[in-house]
NUDRENSE-191540 format. One record per atom (N, C-alpha, C): z, x, y; residue number from 0; atom name; residue in three letters. Coordinates in pm, 1 decimal, always signed. Layout:
REM NUDRENSE-191540
r w=Z&u=X&v=Y&nr=NUM&atom=CA&rest=ALA
...
This chain:
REM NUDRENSE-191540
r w=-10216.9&u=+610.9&v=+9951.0&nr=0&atom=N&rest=UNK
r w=-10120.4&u=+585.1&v=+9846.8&nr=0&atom=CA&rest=UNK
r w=-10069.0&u=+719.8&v=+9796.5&nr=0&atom=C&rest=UNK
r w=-9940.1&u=+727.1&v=+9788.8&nr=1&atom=N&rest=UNK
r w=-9869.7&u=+853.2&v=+9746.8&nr=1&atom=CA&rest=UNK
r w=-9843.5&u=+867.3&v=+9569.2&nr=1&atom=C&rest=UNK
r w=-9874.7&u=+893.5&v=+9529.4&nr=2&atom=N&rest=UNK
r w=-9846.1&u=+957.1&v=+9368.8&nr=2&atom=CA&rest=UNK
r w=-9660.0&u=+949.1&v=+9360.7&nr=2&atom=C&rest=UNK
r w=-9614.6&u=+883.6&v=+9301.5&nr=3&atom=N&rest=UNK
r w=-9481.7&u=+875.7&v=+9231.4&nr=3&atom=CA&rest=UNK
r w=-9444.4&u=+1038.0&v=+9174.4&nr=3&atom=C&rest=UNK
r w=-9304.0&u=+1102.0&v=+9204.4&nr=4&atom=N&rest=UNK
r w=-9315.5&u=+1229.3&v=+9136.2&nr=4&atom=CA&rest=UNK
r w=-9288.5&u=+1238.9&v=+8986.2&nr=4&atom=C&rest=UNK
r w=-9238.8&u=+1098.9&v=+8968.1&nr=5&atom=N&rest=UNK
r w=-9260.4&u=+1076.7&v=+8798.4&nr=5&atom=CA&rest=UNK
r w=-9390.7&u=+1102.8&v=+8712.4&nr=5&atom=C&rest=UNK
r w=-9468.5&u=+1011.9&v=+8806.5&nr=6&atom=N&rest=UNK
r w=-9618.8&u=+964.8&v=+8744.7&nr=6&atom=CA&rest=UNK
r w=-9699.4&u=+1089.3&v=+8743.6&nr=6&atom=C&rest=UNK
r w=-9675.4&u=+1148.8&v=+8839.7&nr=7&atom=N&rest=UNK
r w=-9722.1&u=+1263.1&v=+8871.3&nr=7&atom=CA&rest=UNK
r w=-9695.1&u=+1405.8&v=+8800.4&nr=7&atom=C&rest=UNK
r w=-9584.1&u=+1399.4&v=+8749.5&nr=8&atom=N&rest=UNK
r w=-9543.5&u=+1479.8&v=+8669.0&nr=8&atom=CA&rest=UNK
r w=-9629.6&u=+1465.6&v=+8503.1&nr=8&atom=C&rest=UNK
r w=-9593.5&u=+1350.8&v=+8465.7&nr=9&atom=N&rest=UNK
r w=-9664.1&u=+1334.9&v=+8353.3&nr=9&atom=CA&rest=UNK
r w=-9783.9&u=+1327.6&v=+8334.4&nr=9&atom=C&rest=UNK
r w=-9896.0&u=+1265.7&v=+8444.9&nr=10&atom=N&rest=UNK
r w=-10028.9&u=+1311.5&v=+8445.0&nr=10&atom=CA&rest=UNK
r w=-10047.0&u=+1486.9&v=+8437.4&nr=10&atom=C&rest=UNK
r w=-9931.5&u=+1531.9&v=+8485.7&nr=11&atom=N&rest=UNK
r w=-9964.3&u=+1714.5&v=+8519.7&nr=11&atom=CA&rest=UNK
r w=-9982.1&u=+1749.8&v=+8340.7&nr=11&atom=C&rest=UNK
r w=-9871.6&u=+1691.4&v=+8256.5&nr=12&atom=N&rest=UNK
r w=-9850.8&u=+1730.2&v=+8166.7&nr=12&atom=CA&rest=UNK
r w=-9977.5&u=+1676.4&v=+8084.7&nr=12&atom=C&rest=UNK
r w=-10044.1&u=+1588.8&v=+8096.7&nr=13&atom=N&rest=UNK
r w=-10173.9&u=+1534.1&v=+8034.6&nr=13&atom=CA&rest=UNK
r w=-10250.3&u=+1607.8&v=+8031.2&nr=13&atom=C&rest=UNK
r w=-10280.9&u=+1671.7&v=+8189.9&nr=14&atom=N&rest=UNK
r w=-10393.7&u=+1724.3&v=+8209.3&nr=14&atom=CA&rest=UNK
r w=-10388.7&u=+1892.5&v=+8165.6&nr=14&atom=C&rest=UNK
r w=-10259.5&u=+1905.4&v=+8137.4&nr=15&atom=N&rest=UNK
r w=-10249.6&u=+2075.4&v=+8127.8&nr=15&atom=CA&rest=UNK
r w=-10261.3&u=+2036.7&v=+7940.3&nr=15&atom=C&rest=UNK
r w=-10206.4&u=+1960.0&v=+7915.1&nr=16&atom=N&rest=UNK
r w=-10242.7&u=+1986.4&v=+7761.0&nr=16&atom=CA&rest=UNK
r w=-10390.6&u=+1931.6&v=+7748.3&nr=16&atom=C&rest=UNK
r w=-10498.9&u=+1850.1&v=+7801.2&nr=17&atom=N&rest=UNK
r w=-10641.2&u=+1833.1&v=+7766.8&nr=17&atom=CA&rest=UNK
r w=-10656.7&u=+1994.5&v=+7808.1&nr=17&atom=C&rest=UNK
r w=-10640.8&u=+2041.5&v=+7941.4&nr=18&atom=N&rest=UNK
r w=-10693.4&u=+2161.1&v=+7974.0&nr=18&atom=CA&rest=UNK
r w=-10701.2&u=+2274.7&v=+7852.0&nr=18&atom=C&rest=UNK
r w=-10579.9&u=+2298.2&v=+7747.0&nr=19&atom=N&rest=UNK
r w=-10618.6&u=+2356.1&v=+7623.9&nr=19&atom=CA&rest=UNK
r w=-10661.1&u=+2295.4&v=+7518.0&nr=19&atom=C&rest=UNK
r w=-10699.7&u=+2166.6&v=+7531.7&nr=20&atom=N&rest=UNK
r w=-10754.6&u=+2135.4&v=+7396.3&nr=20&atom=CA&rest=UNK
r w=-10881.8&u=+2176.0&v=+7472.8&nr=20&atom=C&rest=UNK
r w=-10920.1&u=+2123.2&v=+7540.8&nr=21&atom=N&rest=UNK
r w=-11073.4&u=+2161.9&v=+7598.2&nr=21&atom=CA&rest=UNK
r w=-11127.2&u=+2264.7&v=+7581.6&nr=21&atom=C&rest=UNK
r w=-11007.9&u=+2399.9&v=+7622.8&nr=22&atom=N&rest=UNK
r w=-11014.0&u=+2540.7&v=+7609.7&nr=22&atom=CA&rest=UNK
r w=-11054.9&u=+2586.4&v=+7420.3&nr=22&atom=C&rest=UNK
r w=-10951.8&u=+2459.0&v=+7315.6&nr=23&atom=N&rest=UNK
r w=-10996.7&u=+2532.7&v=+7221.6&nr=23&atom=CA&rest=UNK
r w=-11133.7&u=+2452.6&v=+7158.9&nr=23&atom=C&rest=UNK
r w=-11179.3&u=+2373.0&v=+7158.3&nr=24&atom=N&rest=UNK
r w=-11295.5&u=+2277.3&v=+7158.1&nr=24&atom=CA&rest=UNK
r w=-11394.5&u=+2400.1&v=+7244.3&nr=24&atom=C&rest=UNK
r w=-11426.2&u=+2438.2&v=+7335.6&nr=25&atom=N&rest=UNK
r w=-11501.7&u=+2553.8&v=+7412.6&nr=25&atom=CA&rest=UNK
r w=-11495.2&u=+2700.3&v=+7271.4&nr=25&atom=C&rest=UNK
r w=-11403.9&u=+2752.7&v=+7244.1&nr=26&atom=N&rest=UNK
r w=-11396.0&u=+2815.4&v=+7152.3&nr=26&atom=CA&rest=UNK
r w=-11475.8&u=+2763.1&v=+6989.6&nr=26&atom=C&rest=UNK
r w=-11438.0&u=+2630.6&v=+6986.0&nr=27&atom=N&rest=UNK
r w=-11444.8&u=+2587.1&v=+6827.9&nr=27&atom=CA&rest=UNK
r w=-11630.9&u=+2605.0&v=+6808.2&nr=27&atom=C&rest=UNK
r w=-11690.2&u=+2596.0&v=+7003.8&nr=28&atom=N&rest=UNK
r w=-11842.6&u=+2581.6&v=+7004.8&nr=28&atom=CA&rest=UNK
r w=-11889.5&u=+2703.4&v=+6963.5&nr=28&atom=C&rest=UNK
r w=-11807.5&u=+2810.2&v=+6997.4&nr=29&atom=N&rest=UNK
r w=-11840.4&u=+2915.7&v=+7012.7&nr=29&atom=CA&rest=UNK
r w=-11871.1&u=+3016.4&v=+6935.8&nr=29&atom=C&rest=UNK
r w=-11765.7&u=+2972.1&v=+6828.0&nr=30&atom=N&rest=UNK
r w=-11728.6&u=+3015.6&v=+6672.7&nr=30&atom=CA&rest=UNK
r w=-11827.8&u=+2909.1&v=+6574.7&nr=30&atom=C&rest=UNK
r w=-11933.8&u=+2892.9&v=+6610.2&nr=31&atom=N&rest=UNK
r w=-11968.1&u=+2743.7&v=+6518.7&nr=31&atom=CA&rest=UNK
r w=-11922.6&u=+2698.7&v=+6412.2&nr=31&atom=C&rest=UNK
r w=-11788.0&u=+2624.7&v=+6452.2&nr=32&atom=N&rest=UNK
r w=-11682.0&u=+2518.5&v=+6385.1&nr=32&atom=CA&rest=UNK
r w=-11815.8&u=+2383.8&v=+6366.3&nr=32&atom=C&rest=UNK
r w=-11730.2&u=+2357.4&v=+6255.8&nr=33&atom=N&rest=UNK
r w=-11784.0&u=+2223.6&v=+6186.5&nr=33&atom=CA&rest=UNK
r w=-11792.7&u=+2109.3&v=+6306.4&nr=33&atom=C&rest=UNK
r w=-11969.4&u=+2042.0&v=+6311.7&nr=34&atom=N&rest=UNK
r w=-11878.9&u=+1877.1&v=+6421.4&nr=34&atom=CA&rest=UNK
r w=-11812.4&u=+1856.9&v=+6397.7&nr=34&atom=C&rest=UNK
r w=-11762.8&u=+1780.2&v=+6304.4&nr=35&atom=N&rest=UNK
r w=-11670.2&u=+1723.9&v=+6262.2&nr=35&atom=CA&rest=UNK
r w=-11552.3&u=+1749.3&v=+6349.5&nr=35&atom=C&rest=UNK
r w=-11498.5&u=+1814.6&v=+6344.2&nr=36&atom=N&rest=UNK
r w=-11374.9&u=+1923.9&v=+6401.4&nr=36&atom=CA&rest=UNK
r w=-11372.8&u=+1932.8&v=+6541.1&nr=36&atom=C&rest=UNK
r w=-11520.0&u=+1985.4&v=+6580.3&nr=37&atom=N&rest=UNK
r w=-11548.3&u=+1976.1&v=+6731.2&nr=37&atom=CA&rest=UNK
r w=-11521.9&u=+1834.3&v=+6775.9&nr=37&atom=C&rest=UNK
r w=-11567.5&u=+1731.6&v=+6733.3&nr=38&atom=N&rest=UNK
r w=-11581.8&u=+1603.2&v=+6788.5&nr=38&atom=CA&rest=UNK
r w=-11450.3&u=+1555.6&v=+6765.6&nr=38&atom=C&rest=UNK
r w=-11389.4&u=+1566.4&v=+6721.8&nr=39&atom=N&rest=UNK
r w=-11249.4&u=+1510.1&v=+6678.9&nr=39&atom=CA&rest=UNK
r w=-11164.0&u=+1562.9&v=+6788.7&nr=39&atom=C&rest=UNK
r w=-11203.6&u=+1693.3&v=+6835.8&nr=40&atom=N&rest=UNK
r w=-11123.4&u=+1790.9&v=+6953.0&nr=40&atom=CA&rest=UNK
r w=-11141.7&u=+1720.6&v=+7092.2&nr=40&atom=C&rest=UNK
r w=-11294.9&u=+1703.8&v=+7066.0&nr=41&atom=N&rest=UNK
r w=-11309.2&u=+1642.0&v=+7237.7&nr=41&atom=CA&rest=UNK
r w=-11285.6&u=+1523.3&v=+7232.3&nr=41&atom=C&rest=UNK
r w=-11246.0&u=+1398.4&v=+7140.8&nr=42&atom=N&rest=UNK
r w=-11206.4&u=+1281.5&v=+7156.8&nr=42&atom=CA&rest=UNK
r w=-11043.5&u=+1271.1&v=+7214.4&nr=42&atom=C&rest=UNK
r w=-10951.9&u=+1402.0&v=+7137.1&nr=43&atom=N&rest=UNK
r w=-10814.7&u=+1401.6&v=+7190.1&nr=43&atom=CA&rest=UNK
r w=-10846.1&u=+1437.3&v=+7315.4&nr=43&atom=C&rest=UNK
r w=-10936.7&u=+1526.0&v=+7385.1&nr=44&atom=N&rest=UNK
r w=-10943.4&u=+1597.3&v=+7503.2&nr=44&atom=CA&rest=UNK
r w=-10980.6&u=+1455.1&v=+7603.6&nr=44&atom=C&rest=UNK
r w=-11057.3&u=+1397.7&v=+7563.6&nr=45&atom=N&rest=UNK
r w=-11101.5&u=+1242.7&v=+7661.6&nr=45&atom=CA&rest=UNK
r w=-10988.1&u=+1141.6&v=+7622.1&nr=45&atom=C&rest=UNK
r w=-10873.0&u=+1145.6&v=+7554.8&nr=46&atom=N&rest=UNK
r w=-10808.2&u=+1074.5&v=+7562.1&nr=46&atom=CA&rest=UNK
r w=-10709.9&u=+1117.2&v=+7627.2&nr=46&atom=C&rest=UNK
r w=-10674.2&u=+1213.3&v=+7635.7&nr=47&atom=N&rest=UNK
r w=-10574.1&u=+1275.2&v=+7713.2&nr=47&atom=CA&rest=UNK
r w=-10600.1&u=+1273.0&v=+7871.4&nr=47&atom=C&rest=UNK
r w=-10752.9&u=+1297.1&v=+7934.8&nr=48&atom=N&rest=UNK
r w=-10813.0&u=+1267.4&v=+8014.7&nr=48&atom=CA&rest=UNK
r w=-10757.9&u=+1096.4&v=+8073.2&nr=48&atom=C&rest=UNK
r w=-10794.5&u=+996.5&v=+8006.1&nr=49&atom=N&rest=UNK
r w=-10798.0&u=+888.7&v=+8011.8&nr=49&atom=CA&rest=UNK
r w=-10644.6&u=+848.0&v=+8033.4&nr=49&atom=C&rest=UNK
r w=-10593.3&u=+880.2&v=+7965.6&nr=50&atom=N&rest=UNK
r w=-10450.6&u=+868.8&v=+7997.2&nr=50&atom=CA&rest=UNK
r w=-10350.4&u=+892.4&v=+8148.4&nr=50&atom=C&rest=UNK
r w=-10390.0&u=+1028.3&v=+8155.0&nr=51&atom=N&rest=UNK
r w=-10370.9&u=+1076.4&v=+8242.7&nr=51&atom=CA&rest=UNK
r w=-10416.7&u=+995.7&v=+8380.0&nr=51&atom=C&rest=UNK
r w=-10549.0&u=+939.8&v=+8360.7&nr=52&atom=N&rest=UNK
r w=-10591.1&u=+889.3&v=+8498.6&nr=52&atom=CA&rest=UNK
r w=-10522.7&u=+715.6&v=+8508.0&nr=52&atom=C&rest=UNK
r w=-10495.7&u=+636.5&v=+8350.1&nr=53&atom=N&rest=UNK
r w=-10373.6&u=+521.2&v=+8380.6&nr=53&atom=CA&rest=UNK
r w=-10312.8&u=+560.2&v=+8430.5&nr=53&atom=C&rest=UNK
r w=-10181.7&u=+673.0&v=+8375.8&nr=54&atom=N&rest=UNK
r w=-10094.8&u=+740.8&v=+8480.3&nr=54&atom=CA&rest=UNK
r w=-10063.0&u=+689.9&v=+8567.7&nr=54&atom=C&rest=UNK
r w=-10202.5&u=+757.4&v=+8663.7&nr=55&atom=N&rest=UNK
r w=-10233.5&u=+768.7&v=+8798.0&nr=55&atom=CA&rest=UNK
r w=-10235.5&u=+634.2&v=+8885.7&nr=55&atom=C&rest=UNK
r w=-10303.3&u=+539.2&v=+8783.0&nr=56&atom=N&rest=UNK
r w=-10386.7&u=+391.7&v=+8854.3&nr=56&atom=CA&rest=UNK
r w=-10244.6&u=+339.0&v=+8811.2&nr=56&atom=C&rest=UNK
r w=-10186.1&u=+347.7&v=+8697.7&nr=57&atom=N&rest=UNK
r w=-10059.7&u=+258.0&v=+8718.3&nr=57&atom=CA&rest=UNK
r w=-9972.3&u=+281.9&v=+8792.2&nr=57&atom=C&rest=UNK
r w=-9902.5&u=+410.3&v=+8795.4&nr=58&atom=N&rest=UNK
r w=-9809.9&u=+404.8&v=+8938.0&nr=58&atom=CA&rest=UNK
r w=-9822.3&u=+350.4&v=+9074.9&nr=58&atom=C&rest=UNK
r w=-9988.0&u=+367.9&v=+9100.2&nr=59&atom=N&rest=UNK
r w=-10029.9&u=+284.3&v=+9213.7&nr=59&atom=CA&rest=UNK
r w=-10024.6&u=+89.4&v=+9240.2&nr=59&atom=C&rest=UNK
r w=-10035.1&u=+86.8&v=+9065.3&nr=60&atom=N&rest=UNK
r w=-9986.6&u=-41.9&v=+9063.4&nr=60&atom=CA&rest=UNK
r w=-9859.0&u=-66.5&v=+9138.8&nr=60&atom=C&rest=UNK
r w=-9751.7&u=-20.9&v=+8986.3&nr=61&atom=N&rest=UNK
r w=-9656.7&u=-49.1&v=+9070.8&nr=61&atom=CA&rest=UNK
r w=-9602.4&u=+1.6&v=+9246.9&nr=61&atom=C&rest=UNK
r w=-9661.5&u=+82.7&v=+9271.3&nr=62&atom=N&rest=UNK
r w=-9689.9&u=+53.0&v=+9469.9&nr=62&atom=CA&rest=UNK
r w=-9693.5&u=-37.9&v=+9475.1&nr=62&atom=C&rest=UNK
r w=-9764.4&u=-92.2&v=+9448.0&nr=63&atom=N&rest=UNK
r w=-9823.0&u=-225.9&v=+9520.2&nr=63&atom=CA&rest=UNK
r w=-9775.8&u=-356.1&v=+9490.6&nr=63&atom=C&rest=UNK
r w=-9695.0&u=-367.3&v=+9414.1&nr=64&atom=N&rest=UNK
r w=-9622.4&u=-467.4&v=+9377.3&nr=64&atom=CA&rest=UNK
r w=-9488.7&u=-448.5&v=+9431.0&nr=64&atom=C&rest=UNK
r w=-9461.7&u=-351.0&v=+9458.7&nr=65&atom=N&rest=UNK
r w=-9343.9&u=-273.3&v=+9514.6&nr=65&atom=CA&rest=UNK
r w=-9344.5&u=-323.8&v=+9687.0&nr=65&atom=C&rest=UNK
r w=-9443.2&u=-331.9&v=+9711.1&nr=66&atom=N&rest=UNK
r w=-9526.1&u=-307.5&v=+9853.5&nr=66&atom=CA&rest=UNK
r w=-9468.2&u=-435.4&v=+9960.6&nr=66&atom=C&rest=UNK
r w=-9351.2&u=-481.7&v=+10019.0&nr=67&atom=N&rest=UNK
r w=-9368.0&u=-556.4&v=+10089.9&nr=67&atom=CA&rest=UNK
r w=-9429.5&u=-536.9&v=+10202.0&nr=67&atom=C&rest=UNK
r w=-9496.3&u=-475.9&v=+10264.4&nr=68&atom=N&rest=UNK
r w=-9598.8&u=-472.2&v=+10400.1&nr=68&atom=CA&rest=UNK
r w=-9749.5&u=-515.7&v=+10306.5&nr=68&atom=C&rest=UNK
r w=-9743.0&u=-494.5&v=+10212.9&nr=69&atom=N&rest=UNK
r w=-9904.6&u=-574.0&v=+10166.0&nr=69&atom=CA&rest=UNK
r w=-10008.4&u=-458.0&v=+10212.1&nr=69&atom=C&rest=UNK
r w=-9986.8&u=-342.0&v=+10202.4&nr=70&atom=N&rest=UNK
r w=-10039.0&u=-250.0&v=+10208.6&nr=70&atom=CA&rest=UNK
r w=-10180.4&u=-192.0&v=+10158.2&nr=70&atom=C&rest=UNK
r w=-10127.0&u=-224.7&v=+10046.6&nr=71&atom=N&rest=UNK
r w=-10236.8&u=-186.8&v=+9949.4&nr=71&atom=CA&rest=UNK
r w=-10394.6&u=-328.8&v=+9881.6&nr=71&atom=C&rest=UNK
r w=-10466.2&u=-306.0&v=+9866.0&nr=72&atom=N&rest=UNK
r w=-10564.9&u=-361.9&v=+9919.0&nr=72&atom=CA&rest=UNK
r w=-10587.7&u=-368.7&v=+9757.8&nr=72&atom=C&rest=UNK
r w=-10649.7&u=-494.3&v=+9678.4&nr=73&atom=N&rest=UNK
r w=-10668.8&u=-574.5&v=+9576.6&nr=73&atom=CA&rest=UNK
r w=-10755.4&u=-513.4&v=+9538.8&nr=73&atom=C&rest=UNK
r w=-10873.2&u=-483.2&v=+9633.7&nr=74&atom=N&rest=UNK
r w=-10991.7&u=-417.6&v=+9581.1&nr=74&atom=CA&rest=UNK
r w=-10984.6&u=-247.6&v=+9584.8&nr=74&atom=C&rest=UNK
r w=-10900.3&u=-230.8&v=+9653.6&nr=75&atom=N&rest=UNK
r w=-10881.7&u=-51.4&v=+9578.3&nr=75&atom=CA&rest=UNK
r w=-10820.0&u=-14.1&v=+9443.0&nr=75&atom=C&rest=UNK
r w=-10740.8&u=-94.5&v=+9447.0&nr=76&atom=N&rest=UNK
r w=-10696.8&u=-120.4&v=+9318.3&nr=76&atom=CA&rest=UNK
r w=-10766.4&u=-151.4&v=+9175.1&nr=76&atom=C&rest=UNK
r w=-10883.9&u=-228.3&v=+9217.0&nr=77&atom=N&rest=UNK
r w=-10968.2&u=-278.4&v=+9111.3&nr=77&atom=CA&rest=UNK
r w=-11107.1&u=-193.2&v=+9110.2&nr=77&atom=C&rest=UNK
r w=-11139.4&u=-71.1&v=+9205.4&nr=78&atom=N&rest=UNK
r w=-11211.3&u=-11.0&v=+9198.1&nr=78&atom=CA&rest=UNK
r w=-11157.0&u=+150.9&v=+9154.1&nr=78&atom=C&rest=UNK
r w=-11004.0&u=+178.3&v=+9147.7&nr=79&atom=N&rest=UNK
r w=-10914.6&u=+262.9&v=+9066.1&nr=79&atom=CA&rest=UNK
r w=-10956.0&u=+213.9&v=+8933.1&nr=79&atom=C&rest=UNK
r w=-10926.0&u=+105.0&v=+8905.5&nr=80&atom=N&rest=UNK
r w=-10949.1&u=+90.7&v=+8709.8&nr=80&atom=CA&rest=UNK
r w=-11059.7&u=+84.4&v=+8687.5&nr=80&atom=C&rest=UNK
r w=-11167.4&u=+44.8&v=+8773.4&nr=81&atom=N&rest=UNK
r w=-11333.2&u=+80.0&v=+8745.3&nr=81&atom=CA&rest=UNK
r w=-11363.9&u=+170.8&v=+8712.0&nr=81&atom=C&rest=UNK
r w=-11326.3&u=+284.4&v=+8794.9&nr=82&atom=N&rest=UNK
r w=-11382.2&u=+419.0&v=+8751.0&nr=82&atom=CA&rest=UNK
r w=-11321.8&u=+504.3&v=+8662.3&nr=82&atom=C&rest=UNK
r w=-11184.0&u=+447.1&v=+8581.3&nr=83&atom=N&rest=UNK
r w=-11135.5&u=+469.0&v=+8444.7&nr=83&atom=CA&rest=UNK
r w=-11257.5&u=+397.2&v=+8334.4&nr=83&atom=C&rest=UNK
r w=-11273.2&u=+297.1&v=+8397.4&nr=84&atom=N&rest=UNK
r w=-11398.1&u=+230.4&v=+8258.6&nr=84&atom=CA&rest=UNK
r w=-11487.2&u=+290.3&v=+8215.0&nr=84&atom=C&rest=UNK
């Protein structure tokens, strides 16, 4: 399955903005910042994560609905959103 250059684009942009929250969450440890603060950092950082990988599993959706050769296989599909869970 090929990545959409849409979908693909915007996962880039997900993952490059978790990549600096992560970066400043790594810092906030470093500097001993309040939990509070820390944990609040890495929840945007796993959501941005998470996002990023719908993105991914939805464009493949629409493949596959897209798909008249029937290409794409029910259970790859349902083992893509598994390993988002």
């Amino acid at each position: 399955m090929q990545l959409e250059e849409e979908a693909a684009a915007a996962a880039l942009r997900r993952l490059r903005r978790a990549q600096g929250q992560l970066a400043g969450v790594i810092r906030m440890l470093e500097d001993s910042r309040d939990c509070r603060d820390v944990v609040t950092q890495l929840a945007a950082v796993s959501s941005a994560l998470d996002r990023a990988g719908f993105t991914i599993v939805a464009s493949g959706l629409r493949q596959c609905l897209n798909d008249p050769d029937g290409e794409f296989d029910q259970k790859e599909l349902e083992k893509l959103f598994l390993a988002l869970a």
